[in-house]
C-alpha positions in Angstrom: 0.0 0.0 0.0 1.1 3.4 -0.9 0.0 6.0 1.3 2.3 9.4 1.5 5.0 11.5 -0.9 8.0 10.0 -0.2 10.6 11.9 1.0 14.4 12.5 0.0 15.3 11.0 3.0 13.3 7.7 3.0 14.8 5.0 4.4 13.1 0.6 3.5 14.2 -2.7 4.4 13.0 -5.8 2.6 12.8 -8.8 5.5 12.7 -12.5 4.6 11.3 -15.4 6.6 10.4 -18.7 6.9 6.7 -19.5 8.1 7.0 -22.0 11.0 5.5 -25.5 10.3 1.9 -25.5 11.3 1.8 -21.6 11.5 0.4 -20.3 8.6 -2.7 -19.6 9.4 -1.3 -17.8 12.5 1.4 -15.9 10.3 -2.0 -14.3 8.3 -3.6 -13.9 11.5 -0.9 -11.3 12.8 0.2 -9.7 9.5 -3.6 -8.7 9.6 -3.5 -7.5 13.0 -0.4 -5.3 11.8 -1.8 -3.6 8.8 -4.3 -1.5 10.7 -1.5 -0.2 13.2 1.1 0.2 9.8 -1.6 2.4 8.2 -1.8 4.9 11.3 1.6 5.3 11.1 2.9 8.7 10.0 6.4 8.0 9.3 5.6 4.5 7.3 5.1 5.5 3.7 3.9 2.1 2.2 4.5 -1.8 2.8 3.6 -5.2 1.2 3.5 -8.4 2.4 4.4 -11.6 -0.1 4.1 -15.4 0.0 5.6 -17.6 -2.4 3.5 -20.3 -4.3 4.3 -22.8 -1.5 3.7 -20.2 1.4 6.5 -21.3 3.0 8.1 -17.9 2.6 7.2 -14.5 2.3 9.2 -11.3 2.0 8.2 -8.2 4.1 8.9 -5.0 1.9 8.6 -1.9 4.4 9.6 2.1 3.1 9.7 4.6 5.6 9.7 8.7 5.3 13.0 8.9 7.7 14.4 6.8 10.4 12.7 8.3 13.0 9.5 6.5 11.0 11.5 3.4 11.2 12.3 3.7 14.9 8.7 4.4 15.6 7.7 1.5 13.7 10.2 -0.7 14.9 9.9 -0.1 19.0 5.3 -0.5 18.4 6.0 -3.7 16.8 8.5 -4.8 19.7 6.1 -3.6 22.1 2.9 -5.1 20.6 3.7 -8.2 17.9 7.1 -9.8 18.0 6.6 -12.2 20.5 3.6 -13.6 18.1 5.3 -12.9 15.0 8.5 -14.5 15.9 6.2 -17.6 16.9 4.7 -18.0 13.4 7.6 -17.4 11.2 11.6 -17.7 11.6 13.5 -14.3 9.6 16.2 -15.1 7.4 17.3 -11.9 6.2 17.1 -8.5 6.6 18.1 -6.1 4.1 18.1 -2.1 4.6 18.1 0.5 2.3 18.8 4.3 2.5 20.9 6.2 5.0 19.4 5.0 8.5 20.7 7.0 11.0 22.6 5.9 14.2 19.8 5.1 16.7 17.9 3.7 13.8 20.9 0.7 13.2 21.2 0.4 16.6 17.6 -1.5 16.5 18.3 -3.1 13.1 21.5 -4.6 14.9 19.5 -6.6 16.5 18.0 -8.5 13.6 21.3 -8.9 12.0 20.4 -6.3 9.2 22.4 -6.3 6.1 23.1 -2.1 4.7 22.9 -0.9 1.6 23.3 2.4 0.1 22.1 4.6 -2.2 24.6 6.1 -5.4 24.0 9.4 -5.3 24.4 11.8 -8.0 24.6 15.1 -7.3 23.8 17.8 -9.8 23.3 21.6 -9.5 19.4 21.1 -9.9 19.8 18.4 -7.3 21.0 19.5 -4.5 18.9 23.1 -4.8 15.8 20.2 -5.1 17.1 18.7 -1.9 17.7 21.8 -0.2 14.0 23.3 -0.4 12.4 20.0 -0.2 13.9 19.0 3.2 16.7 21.4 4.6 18.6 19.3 5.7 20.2 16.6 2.6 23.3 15.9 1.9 24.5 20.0 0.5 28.0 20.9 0.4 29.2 24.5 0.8 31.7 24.6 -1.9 32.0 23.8 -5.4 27.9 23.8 -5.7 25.5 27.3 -6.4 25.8 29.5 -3.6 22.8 28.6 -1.2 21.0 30.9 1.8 18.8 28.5 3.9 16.8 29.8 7.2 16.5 27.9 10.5 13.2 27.6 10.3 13.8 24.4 7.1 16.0 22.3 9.2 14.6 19.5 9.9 15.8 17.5 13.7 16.2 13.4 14.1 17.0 11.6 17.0 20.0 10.5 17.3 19.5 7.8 19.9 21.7 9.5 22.6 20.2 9.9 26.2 21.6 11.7 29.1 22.3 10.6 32.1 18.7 10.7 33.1 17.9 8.2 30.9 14.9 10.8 29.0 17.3 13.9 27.7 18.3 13.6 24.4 20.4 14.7 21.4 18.7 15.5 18.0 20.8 16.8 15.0 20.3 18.0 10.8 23.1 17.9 8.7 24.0 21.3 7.7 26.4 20.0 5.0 27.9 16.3 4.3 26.9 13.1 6.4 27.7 12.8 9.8 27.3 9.7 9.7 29.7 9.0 6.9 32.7 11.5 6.9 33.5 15.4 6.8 30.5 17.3 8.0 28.9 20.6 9.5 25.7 19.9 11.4 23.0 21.0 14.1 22.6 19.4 17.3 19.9 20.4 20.1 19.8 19.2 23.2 16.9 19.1 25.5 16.9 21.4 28.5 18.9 19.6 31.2 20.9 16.8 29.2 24.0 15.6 30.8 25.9 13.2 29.0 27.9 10.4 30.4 31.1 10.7 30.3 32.1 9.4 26.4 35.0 10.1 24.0 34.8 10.4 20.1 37.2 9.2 17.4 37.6 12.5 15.4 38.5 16.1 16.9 35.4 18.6 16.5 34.5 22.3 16.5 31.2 23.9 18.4 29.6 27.4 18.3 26.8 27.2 20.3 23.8 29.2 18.6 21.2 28.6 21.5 21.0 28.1 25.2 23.6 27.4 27.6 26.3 24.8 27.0 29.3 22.9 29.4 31.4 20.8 27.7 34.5 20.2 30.0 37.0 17.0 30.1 37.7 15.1 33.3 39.2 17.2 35.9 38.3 20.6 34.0 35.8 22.9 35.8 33.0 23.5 33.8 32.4 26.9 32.3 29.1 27.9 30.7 28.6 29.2 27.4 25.7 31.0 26.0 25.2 32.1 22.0 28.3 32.7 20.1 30.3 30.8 22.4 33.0 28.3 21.1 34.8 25.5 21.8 37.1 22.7 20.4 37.1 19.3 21.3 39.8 17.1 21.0 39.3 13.4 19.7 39.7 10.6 22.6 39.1 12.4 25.2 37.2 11.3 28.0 34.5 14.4 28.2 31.3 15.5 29.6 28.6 17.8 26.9 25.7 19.7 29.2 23.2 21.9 28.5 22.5 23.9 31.5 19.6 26.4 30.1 16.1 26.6 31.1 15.6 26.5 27.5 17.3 23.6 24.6 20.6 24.1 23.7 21.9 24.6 19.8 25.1 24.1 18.7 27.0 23.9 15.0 30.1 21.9 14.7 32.1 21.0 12.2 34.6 17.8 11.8 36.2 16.7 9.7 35.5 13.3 9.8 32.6 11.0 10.3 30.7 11.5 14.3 30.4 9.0 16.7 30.9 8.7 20.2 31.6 5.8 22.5 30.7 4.9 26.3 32.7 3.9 28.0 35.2 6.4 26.8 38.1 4.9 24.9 41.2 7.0 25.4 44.6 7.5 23.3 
């Protein structure tokens, strides 16, 4: 079923599995149960279940507008069907298509999914498409048309980091390039009172802070707070601590020159 415009950032998976002897019927049962809940769904753009002639097999083609559709997709069904799903039918394999972001193959993990991306091409007319369709797409600041886009059009994902509270969190847009992938400038907001635990990333980074109050202080550093226009630089593998300490979220724009990532534990030169 195809039910909204699909967007440039659309993220699908196509899932293969067995049906469990005796368990057909069952299989039906629940994939009938799902489409009602799929449909309400605002970040699932279409889906399609299909059996082979033996029904012994069916693949499970699912397209999502982001992969904040595909988390929220993803977490219901963990919540409401798996443990009857997983009863009827045994998965095979899991392919994923698109650029899923972080907390989004951190659930796929799970189910051993398989990544594939897309070829991009990137043409003047392309990237100005991208640009006013979403905000946020892949745009680099040099060797491309000259390009003025307001903060209003950027659009925020999760990113699947929580602060220490376990409820906080971290959402980001890519102002330019892929954070995910390499060399990158891009947004992150943090809700009002995220602390992070204490983490270290791979590559060095740079941060204005355009909103709120920030801390971002290494182990045995006292903390200094930093409102709008603020700046600081981060060092790569160094065990630190990110804060926002505003009654409002906090904004900042960094720029590395590699891909982001962070780990906790921190892991240390």
């Amino acid at each position: 079923m195809y039910k909204k415009p699909v967007q440039p950032d659309d993220t699908f998976w196509r899932l293969e599995v067995n049906i469990n002897p005796g368990k057909l019927d069952d299989f039906i049962a629940i994939a009938h149960d799902l489409f009602p809940t799929i449909d309400a769904e605002g970040g699932t753009l279409r889906y399609g279940y299909y059996l082979n002639e033996g029904k012994s097999v069916c693949h499970i083609h699912e397209h999502y507008r982001d992969s904040d559709g595909l988390i929220a997709h993803a977490t219901n069904f963990g919540n409401v069907f798996a443990e009857r799903f997983m009863a009827a039918c045994t998965p095979t394999k899991l392919i994923l298509y698109g650029s899923p972001n972080v907390a989004a193959k951190a659930i796929m993990a799970q189910y051993g999914a398989i990544y594939f991306t897309k070829i991009e091409h990137y043409s003047e007319a392309s990237v100005i498409a991208a640009v006013s369709a979403n905000g946020h797409d892949k745009v680099f600041p040099t060797g491309r048309k000259s390009i003025s886009i307001p903060g209003s059009e950027w659009v925020f994902h999760d990113t699947g980091t929580r602060g220490v509270d376990g409820a906080t969190k971290i959402e980001f847009a890519d102002g330019y390039g892929d954070m995910q992938a390499g060399k990158h400038g891009s947004f992150f907001r943090f809700t009002t009172g995220f602390v992070s635990p204490l983490h270290t990333h791979t590559h060095d980074y740079y941060a204005v802070v355009i909103k709120g109050e920030m801390q971002n202080y290494e182990v045995g550093q006292k903390p200094i707070t930093m409102g709008p226009g603020s700046y600081w630089y981060q060092r790569g593998k160094r065990a630190h601590t990110t804060a926002c300490v505003s009654d409002t979220p906090g904004e900042i724009f960094i720029v590395q020159s590699d891909k982001f990532d962070a780990q906790v534990p921190p892991k240390e030169e």
